[in-house]
C-alpha positions in Angstrom: -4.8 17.7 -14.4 -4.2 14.8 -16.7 -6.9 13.0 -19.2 -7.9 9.9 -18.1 -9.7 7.2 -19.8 -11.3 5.3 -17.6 -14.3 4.4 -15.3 -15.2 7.6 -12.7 -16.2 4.9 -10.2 -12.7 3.1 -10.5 -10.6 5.8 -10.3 -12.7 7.6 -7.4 -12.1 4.3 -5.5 -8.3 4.3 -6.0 -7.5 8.0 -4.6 -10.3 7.2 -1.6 -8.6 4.1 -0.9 -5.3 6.0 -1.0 -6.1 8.5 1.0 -8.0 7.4 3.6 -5.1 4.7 4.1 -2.7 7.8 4.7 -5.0 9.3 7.1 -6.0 6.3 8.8 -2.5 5.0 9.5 -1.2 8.8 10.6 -0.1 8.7 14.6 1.5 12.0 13.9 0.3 15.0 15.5 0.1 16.9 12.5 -1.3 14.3 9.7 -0.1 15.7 5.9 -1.6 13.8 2.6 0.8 14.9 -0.4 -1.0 14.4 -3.9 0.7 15.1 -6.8 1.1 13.6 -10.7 3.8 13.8 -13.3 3.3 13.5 -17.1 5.6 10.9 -18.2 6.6 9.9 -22.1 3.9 7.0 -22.2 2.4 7.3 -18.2 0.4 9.6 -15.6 3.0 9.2 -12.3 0.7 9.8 -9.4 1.9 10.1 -6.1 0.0 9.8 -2.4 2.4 10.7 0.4 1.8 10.9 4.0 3.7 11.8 7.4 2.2 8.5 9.1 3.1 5.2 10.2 5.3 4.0 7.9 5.7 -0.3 6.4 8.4 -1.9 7.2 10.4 -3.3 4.2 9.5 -6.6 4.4 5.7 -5.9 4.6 5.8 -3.9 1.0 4.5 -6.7 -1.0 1.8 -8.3 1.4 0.1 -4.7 1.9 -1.9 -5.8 -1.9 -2.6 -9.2 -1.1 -6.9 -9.5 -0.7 -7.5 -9.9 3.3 -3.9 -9.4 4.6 -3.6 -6.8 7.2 -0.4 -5.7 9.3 -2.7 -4.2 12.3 -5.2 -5.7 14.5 -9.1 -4.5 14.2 -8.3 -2.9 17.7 -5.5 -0.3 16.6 -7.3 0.4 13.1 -10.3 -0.7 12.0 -10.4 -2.2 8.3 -10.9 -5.3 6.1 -7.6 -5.4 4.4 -8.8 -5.3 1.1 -8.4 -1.5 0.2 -4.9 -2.2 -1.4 -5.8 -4.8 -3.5 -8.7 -3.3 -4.9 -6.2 -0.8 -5.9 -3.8 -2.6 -7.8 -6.4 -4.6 -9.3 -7.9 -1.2 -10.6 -4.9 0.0 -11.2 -3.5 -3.4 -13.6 -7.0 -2.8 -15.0 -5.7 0.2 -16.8 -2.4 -1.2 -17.7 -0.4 0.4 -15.0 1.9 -0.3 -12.2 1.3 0.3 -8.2 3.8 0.3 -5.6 5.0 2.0 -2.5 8.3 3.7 -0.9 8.3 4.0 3.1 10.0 4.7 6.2 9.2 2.9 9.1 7.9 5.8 11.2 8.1 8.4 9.1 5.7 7.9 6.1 4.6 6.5 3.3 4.1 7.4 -0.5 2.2 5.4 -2.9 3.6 5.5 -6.7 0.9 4.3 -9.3 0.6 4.7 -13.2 -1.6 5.3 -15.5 -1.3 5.2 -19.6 -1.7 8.2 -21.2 
C-alpha cells in the first residue's frame, strides 16, 4: 500500500464517501466494490469500481458540485455533498478526481494522489 502524506481523517472520508456511494447506488443483485491503486511516475492512481447504477454522460460533472443530487430523497437517501467533499479533499492534496461510467452497468471513480 502506498505512503501517503496526509490527514487520516481526510483520507478516511474520501474512500467512505467512495464506497458507500458504490454501495448505495447498487440495484444489482450481486453488488461488487473494486478497490485498487497504481504507483504512477509522480501519482498514487486509486480506483473505486462498482456493478451499480451507472451516470449518465452528461451528469459526470454535476455529481461534485456541493448540494446537487441526480436522485430524489425517496429512491436514496443523501445530502449530495459526499462528492464534493471528495474532490475538495482530494485538490487539497494536489490531485485530480473523476469518474468513467456506464449507464446501467457501473461506475469507477479515478482519483490521484502525489507521491
Amino acid at each position: 500500500m502506498p505512503n501517503i502524506e496526509a490527514h487520516s481523517t481526510l483520507i478516511n472520508n474520501l474512500f467512505d464517501n467512495l464506497i458507500e456511494n458504490a454501495i448505495k447506488y447498487n440495484d444489482s443483485e450481486n453488488p461488487t466494490v473494486t478497490i485498487d491503486y497504481e504507483t504512477l511516475e509522480q501519482n498514487y492512481l486509486f480506483k473505486i469500481s462498482d456493478n451499480g447504477i451507472g451516470i449518465k454522460p452528461e451528469f459526470k460533472e454535476l455529481i461534485f458540485v456541493v448540494f446537487k443530487r441526480l436522485h430524489t430523497q425517496e429512491h436514496y437517501q443523501g445530502t449530495g455533498i459526499g462528492l464534493s467533499i471528495c474532490k475538495r479533499i482530494v485538490e487539497k492534496y494536489d490531485g485530480n478526481i473523476w469518474v468513467e461510467s456506464e449507464y446501467g452497468k457501473g461506475s469507477t471513480f479515478f482519483f490521484t494522489i502525489p507521491r
